[in-house]
C-alpha positions as CSV (number, residue, x, y, z in Angstrom):
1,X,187.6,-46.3,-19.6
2,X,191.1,-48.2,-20.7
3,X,194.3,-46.4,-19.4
4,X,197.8,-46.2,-21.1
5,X,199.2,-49.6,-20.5
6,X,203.0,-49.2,-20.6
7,X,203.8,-52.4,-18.4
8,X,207.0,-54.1,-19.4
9,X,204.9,-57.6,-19.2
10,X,202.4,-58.4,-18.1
11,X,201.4,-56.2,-21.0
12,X,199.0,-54.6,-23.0
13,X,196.7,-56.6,-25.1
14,X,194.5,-56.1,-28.0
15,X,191.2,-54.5,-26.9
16,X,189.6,-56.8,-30.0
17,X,191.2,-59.7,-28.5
18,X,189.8,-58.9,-24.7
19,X,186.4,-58.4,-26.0
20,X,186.0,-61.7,-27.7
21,X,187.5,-63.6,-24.8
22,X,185.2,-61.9,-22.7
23,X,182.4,-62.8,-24.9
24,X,183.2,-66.6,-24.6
25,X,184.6,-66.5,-21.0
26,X,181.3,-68.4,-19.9
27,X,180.2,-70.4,-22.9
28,X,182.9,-71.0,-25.4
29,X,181.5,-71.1,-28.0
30,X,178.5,-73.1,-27.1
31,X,180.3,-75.9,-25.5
32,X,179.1,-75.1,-21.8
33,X,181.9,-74.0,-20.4
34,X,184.9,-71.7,-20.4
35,X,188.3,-72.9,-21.8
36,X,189.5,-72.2,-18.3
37,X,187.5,-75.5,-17.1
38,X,187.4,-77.5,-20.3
39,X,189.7,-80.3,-20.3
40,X,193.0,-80.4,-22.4
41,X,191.9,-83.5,-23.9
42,X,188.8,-82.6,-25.5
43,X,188.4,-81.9,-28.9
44,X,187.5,-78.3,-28.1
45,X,190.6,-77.9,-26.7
46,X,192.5,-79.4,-29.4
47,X,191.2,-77.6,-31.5
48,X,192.5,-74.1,-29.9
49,X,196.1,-75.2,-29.4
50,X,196.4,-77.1,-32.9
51,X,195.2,-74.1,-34.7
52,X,197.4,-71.8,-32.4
53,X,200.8,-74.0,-33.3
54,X,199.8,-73.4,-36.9
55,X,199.5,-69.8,-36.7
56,X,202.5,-69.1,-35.0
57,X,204.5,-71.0,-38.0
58,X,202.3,-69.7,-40.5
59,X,202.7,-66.2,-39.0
60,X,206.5,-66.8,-39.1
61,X,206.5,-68.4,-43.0
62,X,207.8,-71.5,-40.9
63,X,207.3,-75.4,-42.7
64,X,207.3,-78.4,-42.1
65,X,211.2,-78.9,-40.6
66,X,209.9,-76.9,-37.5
67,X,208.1,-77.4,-34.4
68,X,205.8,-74.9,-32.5
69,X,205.3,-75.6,-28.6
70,X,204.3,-74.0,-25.8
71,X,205.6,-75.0,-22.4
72,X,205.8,-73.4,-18.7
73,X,208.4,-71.9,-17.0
74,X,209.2,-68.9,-18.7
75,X,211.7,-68.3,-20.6
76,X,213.7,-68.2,-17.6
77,X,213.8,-72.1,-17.7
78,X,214.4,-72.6,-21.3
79,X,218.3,-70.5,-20.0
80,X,218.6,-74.3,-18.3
81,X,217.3,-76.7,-20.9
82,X,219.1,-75.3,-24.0
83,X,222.6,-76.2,-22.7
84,X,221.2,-78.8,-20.8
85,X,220.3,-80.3,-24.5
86,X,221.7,-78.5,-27.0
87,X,225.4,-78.3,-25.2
88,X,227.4,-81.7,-24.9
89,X,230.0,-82.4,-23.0
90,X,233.1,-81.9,-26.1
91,X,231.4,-78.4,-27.3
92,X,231.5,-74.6,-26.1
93,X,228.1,-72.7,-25.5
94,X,228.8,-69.0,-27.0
95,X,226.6,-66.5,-26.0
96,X,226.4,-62.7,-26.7
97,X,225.5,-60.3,-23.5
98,X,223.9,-57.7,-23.7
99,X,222.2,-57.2,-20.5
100,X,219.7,-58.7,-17.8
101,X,218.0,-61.7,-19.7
102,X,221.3,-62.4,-22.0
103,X,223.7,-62.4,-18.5
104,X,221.1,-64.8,-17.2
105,X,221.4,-66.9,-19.9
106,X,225.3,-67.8,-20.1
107,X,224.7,-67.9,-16.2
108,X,222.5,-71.2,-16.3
109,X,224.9,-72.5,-18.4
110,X,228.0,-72.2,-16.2
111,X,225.6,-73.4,-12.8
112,X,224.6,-76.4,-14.8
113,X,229.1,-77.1,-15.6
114,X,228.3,-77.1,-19.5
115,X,231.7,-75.6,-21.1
116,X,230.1,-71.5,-22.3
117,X,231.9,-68.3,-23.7
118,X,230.5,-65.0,-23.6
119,X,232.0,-63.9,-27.1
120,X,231.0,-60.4,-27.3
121,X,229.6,-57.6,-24.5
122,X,228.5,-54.7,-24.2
123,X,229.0,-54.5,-20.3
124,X,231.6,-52.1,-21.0
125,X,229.2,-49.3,-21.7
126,X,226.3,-50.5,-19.6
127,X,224.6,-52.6,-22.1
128,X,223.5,-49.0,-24.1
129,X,224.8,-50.8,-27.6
130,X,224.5,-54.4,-29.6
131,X,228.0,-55.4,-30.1
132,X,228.7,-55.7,-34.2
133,X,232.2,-58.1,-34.1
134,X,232.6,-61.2,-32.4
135,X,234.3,-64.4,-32.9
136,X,233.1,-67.7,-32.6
137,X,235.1,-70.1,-30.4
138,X,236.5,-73.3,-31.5
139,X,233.7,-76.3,-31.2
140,X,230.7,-74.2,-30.9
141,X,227.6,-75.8,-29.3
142,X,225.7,-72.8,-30.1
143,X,225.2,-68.9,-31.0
144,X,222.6,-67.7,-28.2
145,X,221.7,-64.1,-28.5
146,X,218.6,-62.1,-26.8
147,X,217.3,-60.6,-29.5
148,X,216.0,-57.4,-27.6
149,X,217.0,-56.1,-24.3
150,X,213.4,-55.4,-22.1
151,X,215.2,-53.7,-19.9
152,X,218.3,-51.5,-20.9
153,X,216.2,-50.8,-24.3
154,X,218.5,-51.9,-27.1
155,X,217.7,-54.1,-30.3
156,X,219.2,-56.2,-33.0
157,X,218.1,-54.8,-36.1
158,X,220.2,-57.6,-37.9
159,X,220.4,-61.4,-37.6
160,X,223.8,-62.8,-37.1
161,X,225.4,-64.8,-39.4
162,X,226.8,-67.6,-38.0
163,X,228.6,-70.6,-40.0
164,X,227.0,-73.4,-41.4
165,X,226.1,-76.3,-38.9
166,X,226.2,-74.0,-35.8
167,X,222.6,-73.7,-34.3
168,X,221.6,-69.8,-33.9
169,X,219.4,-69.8,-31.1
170,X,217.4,-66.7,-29.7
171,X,215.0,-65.3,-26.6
172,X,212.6,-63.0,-28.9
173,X,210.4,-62.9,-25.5
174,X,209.9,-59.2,-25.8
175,X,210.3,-58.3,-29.7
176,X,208.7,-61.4,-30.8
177,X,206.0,-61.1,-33.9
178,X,206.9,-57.0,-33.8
179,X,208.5,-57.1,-37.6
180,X,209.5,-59.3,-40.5
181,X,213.0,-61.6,-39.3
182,X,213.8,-64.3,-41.9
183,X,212.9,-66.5,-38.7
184,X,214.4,-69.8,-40.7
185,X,217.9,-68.3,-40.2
186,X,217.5,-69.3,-36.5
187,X,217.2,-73.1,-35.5
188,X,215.4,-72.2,-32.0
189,X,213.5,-69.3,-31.0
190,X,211.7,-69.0,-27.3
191,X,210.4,-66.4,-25.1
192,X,207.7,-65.8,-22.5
193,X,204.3,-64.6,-24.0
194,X,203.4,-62.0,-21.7
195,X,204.8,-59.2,-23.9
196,X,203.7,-59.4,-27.5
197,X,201.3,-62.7,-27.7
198,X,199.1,-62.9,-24.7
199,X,199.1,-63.3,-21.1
200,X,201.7,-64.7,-18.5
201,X,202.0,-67.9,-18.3
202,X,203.1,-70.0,-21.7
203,X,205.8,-70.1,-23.3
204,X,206.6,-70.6,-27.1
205,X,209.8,-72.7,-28.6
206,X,210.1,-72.7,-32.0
207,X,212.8,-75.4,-33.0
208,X,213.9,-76.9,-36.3
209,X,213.7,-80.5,-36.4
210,X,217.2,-81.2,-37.4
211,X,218.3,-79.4,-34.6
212,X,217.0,-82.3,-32.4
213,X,219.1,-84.5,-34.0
214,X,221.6,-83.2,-32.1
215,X,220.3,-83.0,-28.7
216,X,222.3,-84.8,-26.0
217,X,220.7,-88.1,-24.4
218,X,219.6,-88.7,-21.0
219,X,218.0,-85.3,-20.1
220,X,214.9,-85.4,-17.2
221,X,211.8,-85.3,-19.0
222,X,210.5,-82.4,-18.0
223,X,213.5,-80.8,-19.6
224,X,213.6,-82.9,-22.9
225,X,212.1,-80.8,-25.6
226,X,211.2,-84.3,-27.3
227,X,208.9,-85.3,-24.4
228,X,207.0,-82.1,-25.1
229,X,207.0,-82.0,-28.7
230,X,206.5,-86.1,-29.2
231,X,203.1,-84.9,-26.9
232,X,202.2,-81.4,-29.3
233,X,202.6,-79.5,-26.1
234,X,200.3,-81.9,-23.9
235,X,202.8,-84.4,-22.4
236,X,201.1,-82.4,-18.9
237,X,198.3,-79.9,-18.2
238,X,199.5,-76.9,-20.3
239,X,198.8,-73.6,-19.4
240,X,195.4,-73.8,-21.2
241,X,193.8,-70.5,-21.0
242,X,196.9,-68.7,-22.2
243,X,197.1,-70.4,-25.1
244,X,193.7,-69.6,-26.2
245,X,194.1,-66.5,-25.5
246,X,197.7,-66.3,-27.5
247,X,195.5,-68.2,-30.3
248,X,193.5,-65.2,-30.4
249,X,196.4,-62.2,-30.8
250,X,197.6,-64.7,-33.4
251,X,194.4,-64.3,-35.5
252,X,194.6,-60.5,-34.9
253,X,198.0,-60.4,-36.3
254,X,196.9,-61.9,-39.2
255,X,193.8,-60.3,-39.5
256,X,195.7,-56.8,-39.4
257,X,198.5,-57.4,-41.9
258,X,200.7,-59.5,-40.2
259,X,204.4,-58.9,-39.8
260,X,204.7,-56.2,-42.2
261,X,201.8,-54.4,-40.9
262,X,202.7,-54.4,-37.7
263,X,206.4,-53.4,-38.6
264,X,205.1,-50.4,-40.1
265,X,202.7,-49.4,-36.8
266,X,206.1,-50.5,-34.7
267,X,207.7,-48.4,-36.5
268,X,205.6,-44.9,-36.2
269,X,205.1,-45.7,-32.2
270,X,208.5,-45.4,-31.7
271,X,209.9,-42.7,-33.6
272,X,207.4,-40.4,-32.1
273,X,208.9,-41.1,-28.9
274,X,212.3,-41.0,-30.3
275,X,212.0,-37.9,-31.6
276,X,210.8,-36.4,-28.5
277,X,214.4,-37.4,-26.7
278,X,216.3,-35.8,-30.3
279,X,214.8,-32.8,-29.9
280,X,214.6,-32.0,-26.3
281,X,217.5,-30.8,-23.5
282,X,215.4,-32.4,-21.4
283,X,214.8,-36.3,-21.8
284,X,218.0,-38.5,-22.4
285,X,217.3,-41.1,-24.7
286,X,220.1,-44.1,-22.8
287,X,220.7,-46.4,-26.2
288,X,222.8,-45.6,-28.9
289,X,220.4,-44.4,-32.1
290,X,221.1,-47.3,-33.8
291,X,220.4,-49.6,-31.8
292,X,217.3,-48.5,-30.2
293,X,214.5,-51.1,-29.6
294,X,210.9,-50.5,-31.0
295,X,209.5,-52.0,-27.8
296,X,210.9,-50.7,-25.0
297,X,212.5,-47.1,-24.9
298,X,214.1,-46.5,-21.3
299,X,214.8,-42.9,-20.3
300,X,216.1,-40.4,-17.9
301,X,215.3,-37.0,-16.9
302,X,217.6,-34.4,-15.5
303,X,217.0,-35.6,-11.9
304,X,215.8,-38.4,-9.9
305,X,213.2,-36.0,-8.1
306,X,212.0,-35.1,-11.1
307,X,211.4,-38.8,-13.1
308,X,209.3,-39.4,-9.7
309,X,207.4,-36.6,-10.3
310,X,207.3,-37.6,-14.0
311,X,205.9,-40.9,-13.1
312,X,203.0,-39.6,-10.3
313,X,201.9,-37.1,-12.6
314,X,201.5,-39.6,-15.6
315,X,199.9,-41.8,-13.9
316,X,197.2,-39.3,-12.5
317,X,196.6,-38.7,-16.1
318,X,196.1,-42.4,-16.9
319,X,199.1,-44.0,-17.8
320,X,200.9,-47.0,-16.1
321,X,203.8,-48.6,-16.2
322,X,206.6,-45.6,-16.9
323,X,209.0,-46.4,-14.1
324,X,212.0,-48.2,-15.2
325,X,213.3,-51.3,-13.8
326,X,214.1,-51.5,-10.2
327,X,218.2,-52.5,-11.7
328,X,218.7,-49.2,-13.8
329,X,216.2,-46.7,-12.4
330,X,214.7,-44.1,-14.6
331,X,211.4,-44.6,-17.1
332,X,210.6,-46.5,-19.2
333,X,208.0,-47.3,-21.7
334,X,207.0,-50.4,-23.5
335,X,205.1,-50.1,-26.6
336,X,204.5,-54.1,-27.6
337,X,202.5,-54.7,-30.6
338,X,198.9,-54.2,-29.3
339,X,199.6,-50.7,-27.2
340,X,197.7,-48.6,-29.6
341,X,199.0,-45.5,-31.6
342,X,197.1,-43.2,-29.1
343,X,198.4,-44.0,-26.2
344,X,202.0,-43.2,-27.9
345,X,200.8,-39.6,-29.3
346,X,198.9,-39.2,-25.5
347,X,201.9,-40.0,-23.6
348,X,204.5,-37.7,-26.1
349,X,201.7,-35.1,-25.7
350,X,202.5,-35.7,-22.0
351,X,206.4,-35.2,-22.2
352,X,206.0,-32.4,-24.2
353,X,203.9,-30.9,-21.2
354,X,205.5,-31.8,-18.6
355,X,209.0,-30.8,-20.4
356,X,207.5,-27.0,-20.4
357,X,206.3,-26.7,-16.6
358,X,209.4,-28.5,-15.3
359,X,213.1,-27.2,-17.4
């Protein structure tokens, strides 16, 4: 029997998905092999990830003046190569921090000497908000945002507007595909899969042509998102089996409504949760109500001793992956687009429970 997957990432994916990679783990699809041997030249292969690019842009209601790739590295190492680009030498990089992932962001860009401003915070109450004001400085590079904080648990529910000719760029690794975003307001969207698409390993870039019209010269190749794109994602061995496997969630999304249908399930997981924090003494909901993210809802309990004993106890009843991050402490649960509806209603079921025997 499946548990209650509430890992942050790697993360929970659809049991429809599994099944049919399982099914052609051996033989895809009569070729004689799995896609974990087959070479990335073939025209199996090209096939998978061709057909995956297309999805994710058609998924998106993306055209022609963008580019779908999937690289290595984690999004982690798209922090370096979008100043390292996108930044030149007479313009400011200006970011927005709001926690972990957005901090280490603006960081890459100071160790690599590009010229960055953090614009707006929320530091000053321990990244529990989305800051709403903010003010471009002059000569901007860039906007960067992270578009929802894995960790801390908070969520833009709005795309910035940003003046014409300034590049909006955003990590979606852990909201990404979870509702409807007018996508086409943003020239560059990244993240790693492993939370909402598929398994670790790949990373997507989404990028607007025109936006590589201004990318600086001389980068390492490696690092130049023209290498990659000029190549459709096979300038090197790409991480094969995770794209096939993101290929797949990608049909399931569309197979299932797409954006709207999943912003609707979204949605419904997370109020129920929500509403166990808004009515309860016992469980403190750590993110403004506004700004709460649909995918990851952190929480505390009234003592330390008792979110361990939260945790064990869960986790004897089949669910995994409640403890919050090692930085903030507390629970947390993640409830990407493929955790099913049960295993919300199970694990509120739980609190409710666990609320009684324990205040």
């Amino acid at each position: 029997m499946r548990i209650h997957n509430f890992n942050a990432g790697p993360a929970v994916l659809p049991e429809e998905v599994l099944l049919e990679v399982q099914k052609n783990l051996l033989d895809y699809k009569g070729a004689g092999l799995s896609v974990m041997e087959m070479s990335h030249r073939s025209a199996e292969y090209d096939k998978i990830i061709t057909e995956a690019r297309a999805a994710l842009l058609r998924i998106m209601g993306l055209g022609d003046d963008y580019e779908a790739v999937f690289l290595q590295g984690g999004a982690s190492t798209q922090f370096l190569m979008i100043p390292m680009n996108f930044c030149p030498e007479d313009k400011v990089a200006n970011y927005i921090d709001t926690g972990t992932w957005a901090t280490k962001a603006w960081k890459e860009a100071k160790k690599i000497g590009k010229k960055f401003e953090v614009i707006a915070s929320s530091a000053d109450r321990d990244y529990t908000y989305i800051p709403k004001t903010w003010k471009l400085t002059e000569n901007p590079a860039y906007l960067h945002i992270t578009t929802n904080n894995t960790i801390r648990g908070s969520e833009w529910k709005i795309d910035p507007d940003v003046p014409a000719g300034v590049p909006l760029i955003a990590d979606m690794s852990s909201n990404f595909l979870s509702r409807p975003l007018d996508f086409a307001k943003y020239d560059l969207i990244y993240g790693g899969a492993q939370k909402n698409i598929g398994p670790a390993g790949a990373t997507f870039v989404v990028i607007k042509k025109s936006l590589l019209e201004k990318q600086n010269s001389g980068i390492p190749t490696m690092l130049d998102y023209k290498t990659h794109i000029d190549k459709d994602s096979m300038f090197n061995t790409p991480p094969a089996f995770s794209i096939y496997v993101i290929g797949e969630v990608l049909k399931w999304i569309e197979k299932n409504g797409g954006l709207e249908a999943r912003e609707k399930y979204n949605r419904q997981k997370a109020k129920i949760l929500y509403d166990v924090f808004d009515n309860s003494n016992f469980y403190n909901g750590t993110v403004v109500p506004e700004d709460r993210s649909w995918m990851n809802v952190p929480f505390r309990l009234p003592s330390e001793d008792l979110e361990k004993k939260f945790i064990s106890e869960a986790k004897a009843k089949g669910m995994i992956g409640l403890k919050g991050h090692r930085s903030v402490g507390g629970c947390r649960a993640s409830i990407y687009n493929s955790l099913p509806m049960k295993s919300v209603e199970y694990l509120a079921q739980f609190m409710h429970e666990f609320e009684e025997a324990n205040k």
